[in-house]
C-alpha positions in Angstrom: 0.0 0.0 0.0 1.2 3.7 -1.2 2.1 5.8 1.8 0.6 9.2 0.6 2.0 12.4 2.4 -0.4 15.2 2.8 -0.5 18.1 0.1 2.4 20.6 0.0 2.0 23.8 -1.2 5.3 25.4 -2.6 4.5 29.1 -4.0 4.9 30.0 -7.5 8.5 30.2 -8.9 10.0 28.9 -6.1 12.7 25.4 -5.7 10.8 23.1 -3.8 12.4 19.8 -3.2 11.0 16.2 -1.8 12.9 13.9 0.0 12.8 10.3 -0.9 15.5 7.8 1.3 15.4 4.6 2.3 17.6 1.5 4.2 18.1 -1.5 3.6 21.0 -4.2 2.9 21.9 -3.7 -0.2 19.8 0.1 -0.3 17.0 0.0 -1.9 16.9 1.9 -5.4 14.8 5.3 -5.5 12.8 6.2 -8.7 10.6 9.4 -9.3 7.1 9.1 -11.5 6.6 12.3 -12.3 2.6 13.5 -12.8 3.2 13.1 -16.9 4.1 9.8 -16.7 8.2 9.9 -17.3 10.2 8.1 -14.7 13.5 9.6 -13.0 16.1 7.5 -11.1 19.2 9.5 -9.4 21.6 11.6 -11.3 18.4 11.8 -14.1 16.2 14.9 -15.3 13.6 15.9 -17.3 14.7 17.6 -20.6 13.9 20.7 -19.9 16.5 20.6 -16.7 13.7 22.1 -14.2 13.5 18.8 -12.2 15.8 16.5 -11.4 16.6 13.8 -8.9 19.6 13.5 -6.8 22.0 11.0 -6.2 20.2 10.1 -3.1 17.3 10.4 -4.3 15.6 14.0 -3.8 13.5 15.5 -6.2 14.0 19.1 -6.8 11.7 21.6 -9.2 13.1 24.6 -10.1 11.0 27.5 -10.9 8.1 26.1 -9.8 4.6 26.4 -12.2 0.9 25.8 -11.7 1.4 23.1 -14.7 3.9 21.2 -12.3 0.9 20.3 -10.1 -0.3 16.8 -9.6 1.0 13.3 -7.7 4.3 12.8 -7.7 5.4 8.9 -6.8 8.7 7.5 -5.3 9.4 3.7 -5.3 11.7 2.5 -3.3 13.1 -0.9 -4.6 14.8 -3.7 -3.2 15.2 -7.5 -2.6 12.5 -7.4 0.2 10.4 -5.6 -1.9 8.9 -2.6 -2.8 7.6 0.8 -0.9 5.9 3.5 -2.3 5.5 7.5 -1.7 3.0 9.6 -2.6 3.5 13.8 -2.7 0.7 15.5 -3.8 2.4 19.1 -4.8 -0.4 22.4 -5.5 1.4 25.1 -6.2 0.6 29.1 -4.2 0.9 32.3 -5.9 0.6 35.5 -4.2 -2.4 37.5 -3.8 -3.2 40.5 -6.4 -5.6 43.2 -6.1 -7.4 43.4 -9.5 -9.6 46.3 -8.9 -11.0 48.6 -6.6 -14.2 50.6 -7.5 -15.7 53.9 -5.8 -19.3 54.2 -6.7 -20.4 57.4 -5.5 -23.7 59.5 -6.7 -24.9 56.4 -8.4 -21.8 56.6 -10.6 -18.7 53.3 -10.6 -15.1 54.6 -10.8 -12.4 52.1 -11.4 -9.6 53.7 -9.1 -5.9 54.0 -9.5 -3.1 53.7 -6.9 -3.5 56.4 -4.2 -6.2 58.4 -6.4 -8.4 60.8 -4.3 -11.9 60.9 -4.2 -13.9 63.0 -3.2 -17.7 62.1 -1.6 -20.5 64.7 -0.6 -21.3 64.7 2.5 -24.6 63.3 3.9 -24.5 60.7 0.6 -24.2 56.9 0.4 -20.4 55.8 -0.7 -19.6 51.6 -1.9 -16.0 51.0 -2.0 -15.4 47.2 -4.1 -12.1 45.2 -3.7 -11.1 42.3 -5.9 -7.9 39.7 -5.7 -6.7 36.7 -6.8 -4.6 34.1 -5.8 -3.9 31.2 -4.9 -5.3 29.8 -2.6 -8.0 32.5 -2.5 -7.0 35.3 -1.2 -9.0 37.0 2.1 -9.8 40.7 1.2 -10.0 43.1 4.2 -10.6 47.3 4.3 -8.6 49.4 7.0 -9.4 53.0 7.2 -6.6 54.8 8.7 -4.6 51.6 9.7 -7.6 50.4 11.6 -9.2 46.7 10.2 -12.8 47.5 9.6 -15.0 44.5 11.0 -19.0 44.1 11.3 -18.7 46.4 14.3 -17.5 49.5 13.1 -20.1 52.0 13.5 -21.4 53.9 10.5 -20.0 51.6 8.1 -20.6 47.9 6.8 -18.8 45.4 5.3 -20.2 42.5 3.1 -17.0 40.0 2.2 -17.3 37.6 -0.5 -14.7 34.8 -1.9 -11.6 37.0 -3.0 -13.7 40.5 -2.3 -14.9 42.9 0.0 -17.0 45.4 0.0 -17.4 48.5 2.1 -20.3 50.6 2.5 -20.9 54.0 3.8 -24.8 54.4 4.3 -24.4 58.4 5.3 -21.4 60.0 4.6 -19.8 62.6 6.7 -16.8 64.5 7.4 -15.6 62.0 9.5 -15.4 59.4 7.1 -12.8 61.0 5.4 -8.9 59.0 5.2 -7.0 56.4 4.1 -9.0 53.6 2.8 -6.6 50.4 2.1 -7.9 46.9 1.0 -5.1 43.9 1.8 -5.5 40.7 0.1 -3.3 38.0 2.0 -3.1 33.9 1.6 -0.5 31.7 2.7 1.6 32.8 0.2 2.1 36.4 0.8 0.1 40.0 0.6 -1.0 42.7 -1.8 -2.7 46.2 -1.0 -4.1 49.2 -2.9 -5.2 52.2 -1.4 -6.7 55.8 -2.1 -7.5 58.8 -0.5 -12.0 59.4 0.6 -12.4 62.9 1.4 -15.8 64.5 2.6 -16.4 68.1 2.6 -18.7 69.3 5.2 -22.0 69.4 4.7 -24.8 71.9 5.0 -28.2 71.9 6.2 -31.0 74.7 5.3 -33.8 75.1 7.9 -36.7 77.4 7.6 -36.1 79.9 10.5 -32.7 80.7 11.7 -31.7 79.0 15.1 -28.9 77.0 17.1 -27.9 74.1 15.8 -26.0 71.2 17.2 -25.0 67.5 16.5 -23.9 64.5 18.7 -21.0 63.8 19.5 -19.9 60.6 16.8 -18.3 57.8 18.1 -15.1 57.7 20.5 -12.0 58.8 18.2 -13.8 60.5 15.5 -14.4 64.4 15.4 -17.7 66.1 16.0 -19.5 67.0 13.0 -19.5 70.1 12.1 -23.3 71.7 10.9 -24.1 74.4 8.6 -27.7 76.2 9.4 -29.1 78.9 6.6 -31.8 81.0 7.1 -33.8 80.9 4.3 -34.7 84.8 4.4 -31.6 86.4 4.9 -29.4 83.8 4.1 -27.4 84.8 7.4 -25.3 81.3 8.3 -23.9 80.2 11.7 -22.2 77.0 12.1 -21.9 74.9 15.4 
C-alpha cells in the first residue's frame, strides 16, 4: 500500500524539493514518477532541466509552475520488496488586487493607486475590492490603519470569496482618510489604497436657530453643521 503524504504547497517560482531515502541491505533503489508519466532514477532529469533527482534520491523543481501540479510517486526498490511514496504538490501564488471601485452618486469609478476621491457629505459611498490568488485570497478594508470589521459604527462590510465590499450608508466628514484593502493567503500579501475625502455638509432650515450635532463615536471628530436662514441667508455653524 502507497504511503501518501499530505499536500504541499510550494508558492509559484519557487525550488521546492522532496525527500525520498530509504535502508536497507543492499539500499534500496529510488525512482521518481513524475505527474506526466516519465520516470527519473538518481543523477536523471527531465529535458527541460527544471527537475531533477539526486543522487540520493531527492527530487527538486526549479521555478516552480501551476502546470507542475499533480502526484508525484517515489518507489523504493529492493530485494525485500517494494515501498511507495506519494507527494501530492499544488502550487501558491501571491495575492493580487485586481480592482477597486468607488461608486459614489450612483456613478462606478475604477480607481488608480493612491487616487483621491472626493464624496458629498450626507450621501451613500460603496468601495469594491477584488484579488486573486492562490489559494484564495482573504480581502480586508482598513481606514486609517484600523481593520474595519462588522462592528465599526457607520459603516458595513459584506465579504465575499476574493472580495470585500465597504459601504458607507451616510457619509460625513468623519469618514474622510486612508482607505486600504489587503488581500493575503499563505503565500504572501497585496494592498491598494486611495484617499475618501468629505467636505462638510450643510443643512438649510426654515427659520434661523442653534444648531448642534452629537457627539460621533469615541475617536472620531464632531460634526461640524451648517444652518441657513432661508430669508436672509445669514449662516452660523456649530
Amino acid at each position: 500500500m502507497p504511503i501518501i503524504y499530505p499536500p504541499v504547497f510550494p508558492e509559484d517560482g519557487k525550488t521546492a524539493e522532496y525527500k525520498c531515502e530509504g535502508v536497507g541491505t543492499p539500499p534500496p533503489t529510488v525512482q521518481w514518477t513524475l505527474p506526466s508519466g516519465e520516470v527519473l532514477a538518481p543523477g536523471e532529469s527531465t529535458f527541460d532541466g527544471r527537475m531533477t533527482v539526486s543522487s540520493t534520491g531527492t527530487l527538486k523543481i526549479i521555478d516552480l509552475m501551476q502546470s507542475d501540479e499533480g502526484a508525484y510517486v517515489c518507489t523504493l526498490s529492493s530485494d525485500g520488496g517494494k515501498a511507495v511514496i506519494v507527494t501530492n504538490v499544488t502550487s501558491y501564488t501571491k495575492p493580487s488586487v485586481t480592482t477597486v471601485t468607488v461608486t459614489r452618486n450612483n456613478l462606478t469609478t475604477t480607481a488608480s493607486r493612491d487616487e483621491k476621491f472626493e464624496i458629498p457629505s450626507n450621501s451613500r459611498a460603496t468601495l469594491n475590492c477584488a484579488a486573486i490568488g492562490k489559494p484564495i485570497p482573504d480581502v480586508n478594508w482598513f481606514i486609517n490603519g484600523i481593520l474595519v470589521d462588522e462592528e465599526r459604527d457607520g459603516v458595513e462590510v459584506m465579504k465575499k470569496s476574493g472580495s470585500a465590499l465597504l459601504v458607507i450608508p451616510t457619509t460625513s466628514e468623519d469618514d474622510g482618510g486612508d482607505y486600504r484593502c489587503v488581500a493575503s493567503n499563505d503565500a504572501g500579501k497585496s494592498d491598494f489604497a486611495i484617499e475618501i475625502i468629505i467636505p462638510p455638509g450643510s443643512w438649510k432650515v426654515e427659520e434661523f436657530s442653534r444648531c448642534s450635532a452629537e457627539c460621533a463615536p469615541e475617536g472620531r471628530r464632531r460634526r461640524v453643521v451648517t444652518c441657513v436662514r432661508t430669508d436672509t441667508n445669514a449662516v452660523v455653524s456649530a
